[in-house]
C-alpha positions in Angstrom: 0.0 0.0 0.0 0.9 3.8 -1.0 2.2 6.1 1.7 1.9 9.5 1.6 5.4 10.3 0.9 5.4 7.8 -2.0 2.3 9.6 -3.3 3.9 12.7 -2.9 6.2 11.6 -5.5 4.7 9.6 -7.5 2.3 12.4 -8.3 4.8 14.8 -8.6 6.9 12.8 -11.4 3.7 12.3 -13.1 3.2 15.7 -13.1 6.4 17.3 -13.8 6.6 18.5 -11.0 10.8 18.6 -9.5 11.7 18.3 -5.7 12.8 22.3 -5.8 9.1 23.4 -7.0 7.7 21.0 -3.7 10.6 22.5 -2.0 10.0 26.0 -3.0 6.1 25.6 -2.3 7.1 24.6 1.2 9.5 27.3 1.8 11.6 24.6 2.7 15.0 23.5 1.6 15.1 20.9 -1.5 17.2 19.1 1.1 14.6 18.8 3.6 12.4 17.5 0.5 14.7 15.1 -0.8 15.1 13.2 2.8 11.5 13.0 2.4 12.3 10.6 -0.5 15.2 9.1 0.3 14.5 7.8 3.8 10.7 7.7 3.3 9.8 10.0 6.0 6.3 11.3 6.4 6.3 15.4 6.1 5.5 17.6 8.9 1.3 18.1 8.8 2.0 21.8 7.9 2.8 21.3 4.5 0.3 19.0 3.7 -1.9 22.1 1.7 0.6 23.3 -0.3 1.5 20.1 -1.6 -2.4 19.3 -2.1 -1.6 22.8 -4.0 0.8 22.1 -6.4 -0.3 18.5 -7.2 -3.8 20.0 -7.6 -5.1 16.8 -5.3 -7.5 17.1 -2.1 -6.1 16.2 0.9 -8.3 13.2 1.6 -6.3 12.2 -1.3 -2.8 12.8 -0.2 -2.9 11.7 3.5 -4.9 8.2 2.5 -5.4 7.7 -1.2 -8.9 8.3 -0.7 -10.7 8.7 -4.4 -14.0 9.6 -2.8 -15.0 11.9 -0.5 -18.1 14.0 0.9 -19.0 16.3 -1.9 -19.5 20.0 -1.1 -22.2 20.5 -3.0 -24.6 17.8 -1.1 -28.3 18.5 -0.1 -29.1 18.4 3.1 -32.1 17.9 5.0 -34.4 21.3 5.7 -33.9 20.8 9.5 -30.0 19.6 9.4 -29.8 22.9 6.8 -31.6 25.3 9.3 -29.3 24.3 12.2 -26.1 24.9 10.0 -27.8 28.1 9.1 -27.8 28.7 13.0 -24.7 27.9 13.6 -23.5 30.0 10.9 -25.3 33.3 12.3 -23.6 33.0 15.8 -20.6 34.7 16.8 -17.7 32.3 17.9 -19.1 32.0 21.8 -22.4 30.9 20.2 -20.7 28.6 18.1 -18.8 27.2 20.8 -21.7 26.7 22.7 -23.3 24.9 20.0 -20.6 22.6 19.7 -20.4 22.0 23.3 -24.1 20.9 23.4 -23.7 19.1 20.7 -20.9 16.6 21.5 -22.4 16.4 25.0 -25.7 14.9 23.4 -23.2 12.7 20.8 -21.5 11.4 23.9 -25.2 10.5 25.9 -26.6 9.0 22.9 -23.4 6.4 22.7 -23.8 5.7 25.9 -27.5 4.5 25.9 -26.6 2.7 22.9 -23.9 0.5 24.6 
């Protein structure tokens, strides 16, 4: 199975793309980048976007290979759609109350199912 750092540059040779453009869209030395390669180490989470960037792939995509994922453009429910309309009006207290309640009521309802 692919790791991300193989994907990383598997991607980027199907691409075009050189260790010095990665490198340079990291703002990180082609040094650091090649290690990446040669020792198969996993990058530090923080460059994950640009890479996802310049290889034009999600993330989902990058970190597990994943081909599908939630599309944005899904219809929701009218009652799940008026709640994120909610939680979108609130300021950020609001919003962390909201999440508050609502992993609190996550957590109960795992519990009576158990």
């Amino acid at each position: 199975m692919e790791n991300i750092t193989q994907r990383i540059f598997r991607l980027a040779s199907e691409r075009g793309v050189k260790q010095v453009d990665i490198a340079t869209a990291c703002k990180l030395s082609p040094t650091t980048v090649n290690s990446w390669k040669t020792r198969n180490i996993v990058p530090p989470s923080d460059v994950v976007i640009p890479i996802c960037r310049l290889l034009e792939v999600s993330p989902e995509f990058l970190l597990a290979g994943w081909t599908e994922h939630y599309p944005q453009d899904v219809a929701l429910p009218a009652d799940e759609a008026a709640l994120l309309d909610s939680f979108r009006a609130c300021n950020d207290e609001g919003k962390m109350i909201v999440r508050a309640s609502a992993l609190m009521e996550a957590r109960r309802a795992s519990e009576g199912a158990k």
